[in-house]
C-alpha positions in Angstrom: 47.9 29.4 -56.0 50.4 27.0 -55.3 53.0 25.8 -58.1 53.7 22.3 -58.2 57.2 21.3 -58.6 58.2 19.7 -62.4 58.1 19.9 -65.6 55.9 22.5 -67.1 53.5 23.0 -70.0 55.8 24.0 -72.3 58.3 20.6 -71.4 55.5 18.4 -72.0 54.9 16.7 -75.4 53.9 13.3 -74.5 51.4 11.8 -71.7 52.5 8.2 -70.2 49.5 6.7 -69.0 49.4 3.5 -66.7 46.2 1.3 -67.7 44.8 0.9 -70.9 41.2 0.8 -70.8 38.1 2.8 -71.8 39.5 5.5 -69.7 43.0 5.3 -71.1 41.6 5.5 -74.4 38.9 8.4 -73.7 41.9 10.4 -72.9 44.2 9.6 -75.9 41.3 11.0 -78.4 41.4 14.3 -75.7 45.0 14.3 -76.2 45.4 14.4 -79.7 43.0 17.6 -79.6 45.2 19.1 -77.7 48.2 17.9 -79.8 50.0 15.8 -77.2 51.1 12.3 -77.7 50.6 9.3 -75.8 52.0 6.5 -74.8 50.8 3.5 -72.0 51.3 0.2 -70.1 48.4 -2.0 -70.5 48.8 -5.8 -69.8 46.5 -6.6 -73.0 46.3 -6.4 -76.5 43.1 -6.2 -76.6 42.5 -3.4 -74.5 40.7 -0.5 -75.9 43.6 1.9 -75.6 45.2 -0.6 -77.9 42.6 -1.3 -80.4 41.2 2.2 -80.7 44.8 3.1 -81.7 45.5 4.2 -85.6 48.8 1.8 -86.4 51.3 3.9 -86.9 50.6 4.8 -82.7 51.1 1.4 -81.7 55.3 0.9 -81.9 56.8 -0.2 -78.6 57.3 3.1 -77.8 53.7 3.8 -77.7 52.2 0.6 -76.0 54.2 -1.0 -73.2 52.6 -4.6 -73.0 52.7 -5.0 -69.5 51.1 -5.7 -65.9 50.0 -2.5 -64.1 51.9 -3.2 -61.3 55.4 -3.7 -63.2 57.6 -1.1 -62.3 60.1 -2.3 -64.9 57.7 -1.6 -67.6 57.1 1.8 -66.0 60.6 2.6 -65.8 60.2 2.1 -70.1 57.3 4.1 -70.3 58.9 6.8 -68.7 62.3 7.4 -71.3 59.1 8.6 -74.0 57.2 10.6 -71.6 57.8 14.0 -69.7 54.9 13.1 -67.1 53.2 10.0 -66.3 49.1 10.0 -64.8 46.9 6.7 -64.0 43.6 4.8 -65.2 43.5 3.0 -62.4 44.8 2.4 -59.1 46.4 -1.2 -59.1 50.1 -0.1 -58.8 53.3 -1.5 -56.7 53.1 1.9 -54.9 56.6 1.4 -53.0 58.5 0.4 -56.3 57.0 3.4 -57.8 58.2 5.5 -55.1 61.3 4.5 -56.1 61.2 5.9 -59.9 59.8 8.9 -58.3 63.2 9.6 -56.4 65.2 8.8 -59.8 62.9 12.0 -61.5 59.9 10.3 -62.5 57.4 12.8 -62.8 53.9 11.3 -62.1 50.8 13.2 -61.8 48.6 12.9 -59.3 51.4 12.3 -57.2 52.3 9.5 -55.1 51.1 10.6 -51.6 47.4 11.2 -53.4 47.3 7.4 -54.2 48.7 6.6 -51.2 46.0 8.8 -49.0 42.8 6.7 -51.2 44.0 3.5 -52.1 43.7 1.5 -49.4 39.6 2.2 -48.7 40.1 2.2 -44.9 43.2 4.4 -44.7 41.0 6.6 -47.5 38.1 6.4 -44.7 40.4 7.8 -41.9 42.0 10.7 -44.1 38.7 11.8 -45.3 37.3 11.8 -41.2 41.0 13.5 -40.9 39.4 16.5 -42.3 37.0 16.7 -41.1 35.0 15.5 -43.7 31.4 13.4 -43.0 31.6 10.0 -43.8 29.9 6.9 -42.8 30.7 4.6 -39.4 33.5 2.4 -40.5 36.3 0.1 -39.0 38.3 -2.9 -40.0 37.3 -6.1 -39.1 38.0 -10.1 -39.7 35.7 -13.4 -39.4 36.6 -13.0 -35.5 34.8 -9.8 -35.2 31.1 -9.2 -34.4 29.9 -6.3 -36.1 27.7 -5.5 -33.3 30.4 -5.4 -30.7 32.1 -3.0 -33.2 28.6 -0.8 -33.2 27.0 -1.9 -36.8 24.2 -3.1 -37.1 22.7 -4.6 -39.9 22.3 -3.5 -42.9 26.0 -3.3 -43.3 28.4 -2.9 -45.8 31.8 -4.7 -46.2 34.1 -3.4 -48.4 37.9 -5.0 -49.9 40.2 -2.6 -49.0 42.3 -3.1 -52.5 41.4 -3.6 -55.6 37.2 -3.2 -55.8 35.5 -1.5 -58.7 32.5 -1.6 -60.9 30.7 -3.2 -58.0 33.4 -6.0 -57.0 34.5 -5.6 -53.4 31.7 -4.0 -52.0 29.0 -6.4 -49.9 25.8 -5.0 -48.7 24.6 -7.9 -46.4 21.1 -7.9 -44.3 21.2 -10.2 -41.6 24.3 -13.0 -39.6 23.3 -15.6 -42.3 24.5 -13.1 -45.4 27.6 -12.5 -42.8 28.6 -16.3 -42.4 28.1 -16.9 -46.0 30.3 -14.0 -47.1 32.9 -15.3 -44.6 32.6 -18.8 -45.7 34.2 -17.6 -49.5 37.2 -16.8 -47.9 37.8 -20.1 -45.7 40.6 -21.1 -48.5 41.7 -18.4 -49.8 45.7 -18.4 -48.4 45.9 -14.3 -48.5 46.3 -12.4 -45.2 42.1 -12.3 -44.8 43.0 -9.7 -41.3 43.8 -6.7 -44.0 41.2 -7.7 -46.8 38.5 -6.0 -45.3 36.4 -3.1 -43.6 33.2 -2.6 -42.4 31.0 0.6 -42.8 27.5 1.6 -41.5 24.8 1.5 -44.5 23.6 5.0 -45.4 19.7 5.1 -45.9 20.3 8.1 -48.6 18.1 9.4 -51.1 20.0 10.0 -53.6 23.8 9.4 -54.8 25.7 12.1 -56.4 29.1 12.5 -58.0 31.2 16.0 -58.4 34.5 15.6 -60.9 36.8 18.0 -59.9 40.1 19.2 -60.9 43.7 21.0 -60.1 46.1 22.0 -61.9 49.7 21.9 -61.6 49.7 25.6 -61.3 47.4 25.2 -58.7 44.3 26.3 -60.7 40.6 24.4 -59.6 37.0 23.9 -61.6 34.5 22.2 -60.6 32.3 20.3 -62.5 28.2 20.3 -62.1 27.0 18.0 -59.5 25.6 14.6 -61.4 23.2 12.2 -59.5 24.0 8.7 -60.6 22.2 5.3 -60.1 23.7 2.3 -59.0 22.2 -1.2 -59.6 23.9 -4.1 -58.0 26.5 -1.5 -56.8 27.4 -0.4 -60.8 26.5 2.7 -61.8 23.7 2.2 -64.7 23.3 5.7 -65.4 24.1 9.5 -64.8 22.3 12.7 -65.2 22.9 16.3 -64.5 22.2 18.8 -63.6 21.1 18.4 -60.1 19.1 20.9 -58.1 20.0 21.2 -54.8 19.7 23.4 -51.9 22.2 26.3 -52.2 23.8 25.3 -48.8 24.1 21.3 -50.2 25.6 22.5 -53.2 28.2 25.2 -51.5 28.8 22.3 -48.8 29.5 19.7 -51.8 31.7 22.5 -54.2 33.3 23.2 -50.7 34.4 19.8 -49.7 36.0 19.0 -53.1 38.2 21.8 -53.2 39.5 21.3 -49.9 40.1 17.3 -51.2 41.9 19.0 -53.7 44.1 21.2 -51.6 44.4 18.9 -48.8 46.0 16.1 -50.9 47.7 18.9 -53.1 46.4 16.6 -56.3 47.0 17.6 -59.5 44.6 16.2 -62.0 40.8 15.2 -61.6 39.3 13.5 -58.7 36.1 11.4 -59.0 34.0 11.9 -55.7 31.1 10.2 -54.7 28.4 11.3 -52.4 25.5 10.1 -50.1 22.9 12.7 -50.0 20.0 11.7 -47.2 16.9 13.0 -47.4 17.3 15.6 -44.3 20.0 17.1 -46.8 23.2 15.9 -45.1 26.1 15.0 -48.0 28.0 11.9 -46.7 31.3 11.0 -48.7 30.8 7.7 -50.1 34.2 7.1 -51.9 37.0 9.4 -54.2 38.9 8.0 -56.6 42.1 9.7 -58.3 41.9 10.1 -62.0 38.4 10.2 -64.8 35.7 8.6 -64.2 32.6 7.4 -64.9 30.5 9.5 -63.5 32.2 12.1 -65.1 31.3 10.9 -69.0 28.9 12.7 -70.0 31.1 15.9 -69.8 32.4 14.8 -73.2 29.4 15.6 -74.9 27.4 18.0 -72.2 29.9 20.2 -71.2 32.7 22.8 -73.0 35.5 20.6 -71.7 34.9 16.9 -71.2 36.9 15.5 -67.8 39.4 14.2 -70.1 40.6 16.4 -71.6 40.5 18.7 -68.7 43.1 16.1 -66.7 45.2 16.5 -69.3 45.2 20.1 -68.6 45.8 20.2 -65.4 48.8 17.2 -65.0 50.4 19.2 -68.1 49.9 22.3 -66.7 47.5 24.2 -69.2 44.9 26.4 -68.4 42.0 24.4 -67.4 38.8 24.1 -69.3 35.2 25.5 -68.8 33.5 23.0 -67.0 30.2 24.1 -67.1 27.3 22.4 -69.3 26.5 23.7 -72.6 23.2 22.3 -72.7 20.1 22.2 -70.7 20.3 19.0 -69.3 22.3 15.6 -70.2 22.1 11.9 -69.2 24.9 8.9 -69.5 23.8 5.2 -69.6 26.1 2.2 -69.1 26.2 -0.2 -71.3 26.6 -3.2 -69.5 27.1 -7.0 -70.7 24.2 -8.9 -69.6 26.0 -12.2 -71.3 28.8 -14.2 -71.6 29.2 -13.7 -75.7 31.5 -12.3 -78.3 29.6 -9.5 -80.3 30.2 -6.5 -81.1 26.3 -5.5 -80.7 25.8 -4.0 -83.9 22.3 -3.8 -84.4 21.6 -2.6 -81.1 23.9 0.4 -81.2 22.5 1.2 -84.2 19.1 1.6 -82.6 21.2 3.6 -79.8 22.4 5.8 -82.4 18.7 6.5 -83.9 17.5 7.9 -80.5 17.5 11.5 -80.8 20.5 13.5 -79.6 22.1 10.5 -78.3 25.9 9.7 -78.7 27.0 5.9 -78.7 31.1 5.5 -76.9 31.6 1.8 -78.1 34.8 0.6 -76.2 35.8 -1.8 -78.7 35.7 -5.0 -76.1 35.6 -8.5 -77.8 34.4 -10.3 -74.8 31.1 -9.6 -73.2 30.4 -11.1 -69.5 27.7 -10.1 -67.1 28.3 -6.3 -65.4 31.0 -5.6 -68.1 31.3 -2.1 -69.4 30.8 -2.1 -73.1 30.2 1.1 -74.0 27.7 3.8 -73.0 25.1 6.5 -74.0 25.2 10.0 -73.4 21.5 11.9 -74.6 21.7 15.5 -74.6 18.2 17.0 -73.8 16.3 20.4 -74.1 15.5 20.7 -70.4 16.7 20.1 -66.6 13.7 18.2 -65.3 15.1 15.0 -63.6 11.8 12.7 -64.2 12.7 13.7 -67.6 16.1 12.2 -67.6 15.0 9.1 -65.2 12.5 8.5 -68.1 15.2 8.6 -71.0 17.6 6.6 -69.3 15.1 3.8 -69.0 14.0 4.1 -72.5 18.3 3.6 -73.6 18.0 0.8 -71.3 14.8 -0.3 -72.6 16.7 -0.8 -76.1 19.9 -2.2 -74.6 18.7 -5.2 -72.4 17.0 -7.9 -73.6 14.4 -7.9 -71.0 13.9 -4.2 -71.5 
């Protein structure tokens, strides 16, 4: 196994993540079981790494106030840190560059956000390795998708910047086309590298694998987890999955060459396109927890949290197998514009049986949000089993059931 360069576990005392959301905060309550500190940048106050905080973890030492993308402030959060990691990807990746020649250590490194942040480049590495993924291309309000070999459906995806549903466009026909375009008509921003275009996959089913490296060069693999998107969200996420024994050597096979090929240390988020003749399509990766990946704090010996932590710090990593029969996560999404902090109905969350309520601590609910979410632990494998649990969390969540 290959050694990664830097410090090592015994130099590392304190974490410096970059983002403070649910994520960021997911990961501080992993790192203080494993008696690291923490420190981040978040741009809020109000963000749940903040507010989840006890205050004696809250000095300016601890919480950089600060945009993502301000290399200044990361410069700060690296004098209290021996290694810095990310919640999300919406970094100045050239001025961070720069801290990486002065010693910055950050893990995953910068070339593995550099390979996936820009969608299309992500596209053409992934195809680089052979890898199946859909038809794609870039293209502009000049193009005609046709001409480029799409047909519709298609998809169009923002190169930069798109999560929890926003940037991706599934459209149907040449109206749905001209009205997307027509959104952009003002908007000053160079419009010829916004965009990319990408065949629609008729799958059956979408599946997520959260694997990890170590900066020793150590891998696990998590179970396979099918996952349900609504809208392009994810509304919920169950494993395990029973697949074919050559889908699920082909899907444990292409992550750890991800892994090796973009010599990553920490935990990758992958997503999959499985079609019902069996063929495993990579849909997107993403380079640090996520949310796929939750119900591992609950379902499984190490949750993905903790086991990034591991592997940027350089400990042994975790068992990532499931120590239950079966497990199901449910997102719990705004459905209004409100401030609440839901009370009542995650107390009836609570009452389900074997169900564990995250609450992020958000003051400001708006449509698609994450609030929060669910994870059930249940006594058996059977998927129609989990479908029918997620709808009954849902059932108690939304107001229209």
């Amino acid at each position: 196994m290959n050694v990664i360069q830097g410090p090592t576990a015994a130099d590392i005392h304190q974490v410096g993540a970059i983002g403070g959301g649910q994520l960021a905060w997911m990961m501080l309550e992993a790192a203080q079981r494993l008696g690291l500190e923490m420190a981040i940048q978040t741009p809020n106050a109000h963000d749940p790494a903040v507010i989840n905080r006890s205050p004696d973890m809250q000095s300016e030492k601890k919480v950089i106030l600060a945009r993502i993308a301000d290399a200044k402030a990361t410069a700060r959060l690296a004098q209290h840190c021996q290694v810095i990691t990310f919640e999300n990807e919406f970094v100045d990746l050239p001025a961070l560059k720069e801290l990486e020649t002065q010693g910055v250590c950050f893990r995953p490194g910068l070339s593995v956000l550099a390979a996936v942040l820009d969608k299309l480049e992500q596209r053409q590495f992934l195809r680089s390795l052979g890898l199946s993924v859909p038809a794609f291309a870039a293209i502009t309000p000049q193009d005609n998708p046709q001409a480029l070999g799409f047909d519709f459906p298609l998809v169009i995806k923002s190169r930069r910047h798109g999560y929890d549903g926003q940037g991706t466009f599934i459209l149907r026909d040449e109206v749905e086309l001209q009205e997307f375009w027509q959104r952009f008509e003002s908007d000053p921003t160079d419009i010829a590298q916004r965009f990319m275009v990408e065949a629609f996959v008729p799958f059956e089913r979408e599946l997520a694998i959260m694997a990890a490296r170590s900066a020793t060069g150590e891998i696990a693999l998590y179970p396979v987890v099918e996952t349900y998107q609504k809208q392009q969200v994810c509304r919920w996420a169950i494993a395990p999955v029973t697949l074919p024994s050559p889908t699920q050597t082909q899907i444990e096979t292409l992550a750890t060459k991800l892994l090796e090929a973009l010599d990553a240390v920490g935990i990758l988020g992958i997503e999959l396109f499985l079609t019902p003749d069996d063929r495993v399509f990579v849909n997107e990766i993403a380079p640090r927890t996520h949310n796929s990946g939750h119900l591992t704090i609950d379902a499984c010996a190490t949750s993905q949290f903790e086991q990034h932590l591991r592997a940027v710090c350089g400990l042994p990593l975790g068992d990532p197998a499931l120590k239950v029969a079966g497990a199901v996560m449910v997102n719990l999404l705004g459905f209004e514009t409100a401030q609440s902090d839901y009370i009542e109905k995650r107390q009836r969350l609570a009452n389900f049986p074997n169900a564990k309520v995250h609450w992020y601590g958000k003051a400001d609910a708006k449509p698609g949000r994450k609030l929060g979410h669910v994870t059930v632990l249940l006594e058996s494998a059977d998927r129609d089993s989990a479908i029918a649990v997620a709808q009954q969390i849902e059932a108690l969540w939304y107001p229209d059931g």
